[in-house]
C-alpha positions in Angstrom: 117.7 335.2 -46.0 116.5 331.6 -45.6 118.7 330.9 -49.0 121.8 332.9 -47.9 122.2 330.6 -44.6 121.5 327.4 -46.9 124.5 328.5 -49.4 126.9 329.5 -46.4 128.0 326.7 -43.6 127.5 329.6 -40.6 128.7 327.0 -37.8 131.3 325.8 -40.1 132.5 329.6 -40.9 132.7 331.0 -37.4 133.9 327.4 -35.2 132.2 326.7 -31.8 132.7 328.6 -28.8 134.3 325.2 -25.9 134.2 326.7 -22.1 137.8 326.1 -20.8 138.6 323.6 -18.6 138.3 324.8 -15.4 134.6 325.2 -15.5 133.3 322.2 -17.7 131.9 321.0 -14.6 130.1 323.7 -13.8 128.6 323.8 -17.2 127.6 320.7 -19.0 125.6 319.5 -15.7 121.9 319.9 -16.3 119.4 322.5 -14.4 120.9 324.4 -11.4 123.2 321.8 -10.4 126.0 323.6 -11.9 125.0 326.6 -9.2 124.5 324.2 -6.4 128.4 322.7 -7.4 130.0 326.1 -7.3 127.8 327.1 -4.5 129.3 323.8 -2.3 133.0 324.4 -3.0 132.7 328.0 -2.3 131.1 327.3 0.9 133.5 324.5 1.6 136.3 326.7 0.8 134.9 329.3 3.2 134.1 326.5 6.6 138.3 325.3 6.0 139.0 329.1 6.1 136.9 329.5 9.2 139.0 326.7 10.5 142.2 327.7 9.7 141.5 331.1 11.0 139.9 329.3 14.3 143.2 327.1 15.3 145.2 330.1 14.2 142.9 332.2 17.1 143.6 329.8 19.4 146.9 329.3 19.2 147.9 333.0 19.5 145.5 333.5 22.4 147.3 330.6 23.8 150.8 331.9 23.4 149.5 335.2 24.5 148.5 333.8 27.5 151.9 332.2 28.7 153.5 335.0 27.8 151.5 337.4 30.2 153.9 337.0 32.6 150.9 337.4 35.5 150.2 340.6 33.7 146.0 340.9 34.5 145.2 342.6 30.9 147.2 340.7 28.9 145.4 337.5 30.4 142.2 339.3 29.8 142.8 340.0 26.6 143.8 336.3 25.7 140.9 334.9 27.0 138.7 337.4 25.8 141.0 336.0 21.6 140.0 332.4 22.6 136.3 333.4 23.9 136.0 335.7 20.6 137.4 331.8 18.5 135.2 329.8 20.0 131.9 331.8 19.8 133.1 332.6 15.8 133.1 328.7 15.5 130.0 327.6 16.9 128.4 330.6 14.7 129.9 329.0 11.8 128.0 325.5 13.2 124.8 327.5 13.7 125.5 328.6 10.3 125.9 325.2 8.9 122.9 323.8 10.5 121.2 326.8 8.5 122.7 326.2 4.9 122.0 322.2 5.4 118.3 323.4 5.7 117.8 325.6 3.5 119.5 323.1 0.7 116.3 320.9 2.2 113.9 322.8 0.9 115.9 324.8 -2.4 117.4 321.3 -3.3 120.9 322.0 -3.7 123.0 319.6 -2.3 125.3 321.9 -0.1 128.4 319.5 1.4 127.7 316.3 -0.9 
């Protein structure tokens, strides 16, 4: 067998496989810091979702409450839209606090 691969170019005969593009940087990055890359922008994508989502929560329970018209439950139920916003974003801060520590002690270098 040893003399068939000598008298055959094997690399030359099938080409080498080149990851596209897109995820070179995930891939020529040593260890798990290729994980710990796609692990920070997915994470990152997710917090400026949670913020988008957060303004867009606060907005409408805004314009939901000038629009009551004095009308009790549609004042409650605006406050209860912004109350729901702001306790979804300091969960998200709690949760933040949470991921920077557990990329303490993993080592992953979440945000940075």
């Amino acid at each position: 067998m040893n003399k068939f691969l000598a008298d055959h170019n094997i690399p030359h005969t099938f080409g080498t496989i080149n990851p596209p593009d897109e995820i070179k940087p995930f891939v020529n990055r040593p260890g798990g810091e290729g994980i710990s890359l796609f692990f920070n922008n997915l994470i990152s994508l997710i917090y400026i979702i949670a913020a988008v989502v957060f303004v867009f929560m606060l907005l409408w329970g805004a314009f939901e409450w000038l629009t009551s018209g004095g009308d009790k439950e549609k004042v409650a139920s605006a406050q209860r839209r912004i109350t729901n916003a702001i306790i979804g974003i300091v969960l998200f801060g709690v949760a933040f606090a949470i991921i920077r520590v557990i990329g303490t002690f993993t080592g992953f270098k979440f945000f940075g």
